[in-house]
C-alpha positions in Angstrom: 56.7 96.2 120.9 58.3 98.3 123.1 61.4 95.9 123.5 61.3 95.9 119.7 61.7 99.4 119.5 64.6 99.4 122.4 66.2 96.6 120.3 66.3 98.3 117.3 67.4 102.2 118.7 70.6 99.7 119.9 71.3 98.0 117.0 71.1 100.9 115.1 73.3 103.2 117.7 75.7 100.4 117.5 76.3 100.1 113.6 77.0 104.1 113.4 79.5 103.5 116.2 81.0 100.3 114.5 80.7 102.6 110.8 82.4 105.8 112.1 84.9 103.3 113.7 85.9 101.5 110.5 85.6 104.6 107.8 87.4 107.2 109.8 90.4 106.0 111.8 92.3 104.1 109.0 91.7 107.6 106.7 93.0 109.7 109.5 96.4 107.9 109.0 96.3 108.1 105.4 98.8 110.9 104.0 99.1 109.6 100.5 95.5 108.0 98.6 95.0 107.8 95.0 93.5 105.1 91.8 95.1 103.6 89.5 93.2 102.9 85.9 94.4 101.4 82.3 93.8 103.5 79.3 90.4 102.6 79.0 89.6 104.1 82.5 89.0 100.7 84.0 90.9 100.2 87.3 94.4 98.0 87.6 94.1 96.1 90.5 97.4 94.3 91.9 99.7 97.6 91.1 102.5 98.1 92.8 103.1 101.8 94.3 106.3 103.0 95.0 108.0 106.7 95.6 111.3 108.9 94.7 112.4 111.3 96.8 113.3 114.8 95.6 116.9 116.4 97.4 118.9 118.6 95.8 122.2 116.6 97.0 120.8 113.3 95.5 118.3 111.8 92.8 118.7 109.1 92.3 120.9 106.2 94.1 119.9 102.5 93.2 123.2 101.2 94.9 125.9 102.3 98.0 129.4 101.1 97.6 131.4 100.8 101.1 134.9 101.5 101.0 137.8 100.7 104.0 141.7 99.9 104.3 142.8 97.4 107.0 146.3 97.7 108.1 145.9 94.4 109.9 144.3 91.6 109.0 140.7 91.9 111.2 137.2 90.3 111.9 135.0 92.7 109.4 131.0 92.9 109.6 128.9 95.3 107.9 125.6 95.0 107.7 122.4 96.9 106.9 119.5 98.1 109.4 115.7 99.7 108.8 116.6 103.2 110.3 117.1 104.0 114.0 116.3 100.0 114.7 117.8 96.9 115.1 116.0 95.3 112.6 118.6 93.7 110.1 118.0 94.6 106.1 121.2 92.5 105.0 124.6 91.7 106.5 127.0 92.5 103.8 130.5 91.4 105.3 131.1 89.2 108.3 134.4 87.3 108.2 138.1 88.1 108.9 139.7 89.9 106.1 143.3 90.8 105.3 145.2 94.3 105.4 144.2 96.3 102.2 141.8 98.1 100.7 138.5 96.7 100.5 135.2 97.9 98.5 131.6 96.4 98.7 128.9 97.1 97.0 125.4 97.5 98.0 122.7 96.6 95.3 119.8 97.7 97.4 118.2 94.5 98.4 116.9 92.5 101.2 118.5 89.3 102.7 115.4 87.6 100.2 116.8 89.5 97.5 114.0 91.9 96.7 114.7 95.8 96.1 114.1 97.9 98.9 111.9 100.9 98.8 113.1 104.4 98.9 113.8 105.4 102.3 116.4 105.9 104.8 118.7 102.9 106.3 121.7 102.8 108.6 124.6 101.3 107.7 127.2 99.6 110.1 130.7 98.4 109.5 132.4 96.8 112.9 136.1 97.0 112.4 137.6 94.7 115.3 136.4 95.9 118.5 135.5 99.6 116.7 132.4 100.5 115.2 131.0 103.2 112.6 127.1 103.8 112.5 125.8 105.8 109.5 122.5 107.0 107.5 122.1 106.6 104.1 119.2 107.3 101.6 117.9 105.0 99.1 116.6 106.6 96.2 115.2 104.6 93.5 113.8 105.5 89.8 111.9 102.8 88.3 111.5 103.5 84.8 112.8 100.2 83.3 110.5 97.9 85.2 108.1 95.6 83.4 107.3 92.3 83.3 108.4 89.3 86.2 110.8 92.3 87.5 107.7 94.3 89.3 107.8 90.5 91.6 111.6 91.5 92.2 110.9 94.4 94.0 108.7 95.9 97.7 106.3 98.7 97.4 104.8 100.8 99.8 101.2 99.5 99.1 98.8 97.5 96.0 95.8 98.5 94.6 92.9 97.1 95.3 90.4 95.1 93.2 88.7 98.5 92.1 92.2 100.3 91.7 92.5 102.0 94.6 95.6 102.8 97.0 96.6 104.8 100.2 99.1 104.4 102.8 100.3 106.4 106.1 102.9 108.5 106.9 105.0 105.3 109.1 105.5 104.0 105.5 106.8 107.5 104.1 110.7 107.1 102.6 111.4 110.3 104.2 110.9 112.0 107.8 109.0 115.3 108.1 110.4 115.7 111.8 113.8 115.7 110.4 113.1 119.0 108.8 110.6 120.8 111.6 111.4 124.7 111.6 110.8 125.9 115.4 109.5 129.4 115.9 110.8 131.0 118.7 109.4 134.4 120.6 111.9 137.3 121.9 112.4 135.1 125.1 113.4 132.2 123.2 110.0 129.7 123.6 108.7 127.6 121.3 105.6 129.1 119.8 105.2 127.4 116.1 106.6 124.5 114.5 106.6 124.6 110.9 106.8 121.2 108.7 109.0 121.4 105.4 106.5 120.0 102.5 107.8 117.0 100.9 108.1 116.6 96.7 107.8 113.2 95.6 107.3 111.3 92.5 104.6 109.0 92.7 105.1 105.4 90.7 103.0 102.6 89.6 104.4 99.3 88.3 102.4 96.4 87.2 103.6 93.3 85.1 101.4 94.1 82.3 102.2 97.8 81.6 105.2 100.0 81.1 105.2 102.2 84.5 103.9 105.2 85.0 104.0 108.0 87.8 103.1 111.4 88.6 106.2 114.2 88.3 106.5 116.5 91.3 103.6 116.1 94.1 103.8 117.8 97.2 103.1 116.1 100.4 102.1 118.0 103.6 102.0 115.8 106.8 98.9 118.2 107.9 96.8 116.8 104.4 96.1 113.8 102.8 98.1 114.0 98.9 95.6 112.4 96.3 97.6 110.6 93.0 96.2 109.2 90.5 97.7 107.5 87.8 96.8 106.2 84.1 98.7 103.1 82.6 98.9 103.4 78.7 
């Protein structure tokens, strides 16, 4: 009996461990969590969420176009990268061209053609033995999407079977750090650094519905942002 009792207290000691383990360290990383229901309040499992970025110097930019002048005929590559890595989106150019002006346009997809998500890139164009390296942000809108199109394009996460999303701050199309405010004392230390809030809009797209989103949410990298959203 006693070895009974000893058996249980472990098993028991071990679940709350394995429960605390598997509830609160994924929600820790969560920044953005919501649900996503049809008109009837029943959830819509399968729905794609996806994010645009507020700026004031840009709303809304679905394609990049490139433009150079050779004065020699030269090797040309530009390509596409995920920000600050190596990691290549799409190479663009890479083949000798001849002196003249030259434009290419980006249309925002992936080397399997799918539309990227909202979020910063590098761009590269190797001139010769001379290279430029330079950010850019994708900002999409997605409005018009319905039907087979939602397959065409990535998302930051799907809802579940009962509707529900979340995702962490690693998927975020934006960089809090890039914005951190240092406070400084009279002798010049660091004592506080303040992080900008973000203001997104918040999209769902789903082959059966017209999309939807949620106009102006803030998000704080210090809380988690709840959004839900209602297909008609």
């Amino acid at each position: 009996m006693k070895k009974t009792k000893i058996l249980i207290m472990t098993l028991s000691v071990l679940f709350l461990i394995l429960s605390c383990t598997s509830t609160t360290e994924p929600d820790d990383e969560v920044i953005i969590k919501g649900r996503v229901t049809n008109s009837s309040g029943n959830p819509v499992s399968d729905a794609k969420i996806m994010l645009t970025y507020y700026t004031e110097s840009l709303n809304s930019r679905p394609t990049t176009t490139f433009s150079y002048a050779l004065t020699e005929s030269k090797r040309i590559k530009l390509w596409i990268t995920y920000h600050n890595t190596i990691d290549t989106v799409k190479v663009l150019v890479d083949e000798i061209q001849q002196l003249g002006h030259h434009t290419v346009q980006w249309d925002a997809t992936n080397n399997n053609e799918l539309v990227l998500v909202s979020n910063f890139y590098d761009w590269h164009l190797k001139i010769g033995g001379n290279q430029i390296d330079e950010k850019l942000l994708l900002n999409m809108i997605y409005n018009n999407i319905t039907g087979d199109d939602v397959n065409n394009y990535e998302c930051f996460t799907i809802t579940d079977d009962y509707g529900h999303y979340d995702f962490g701050i690693d998927k975020l199309p934006f960089s809090f750090s890039d914005n951190e405010i240092e406070v400084h004392d009279e002798n010049g230390f660091v004592i506080d650094t303040l992080r900008v809030t973000r203001k997104v809009m918040i999209w769902a797209i789903h082959s059966d519905y017209d999309p939807v989103f949620i106009d102006s949410v803030y998000v704080n990298v210090d809380s988690k942002t709840v959004g839900n959203l209602s297909f008609d």
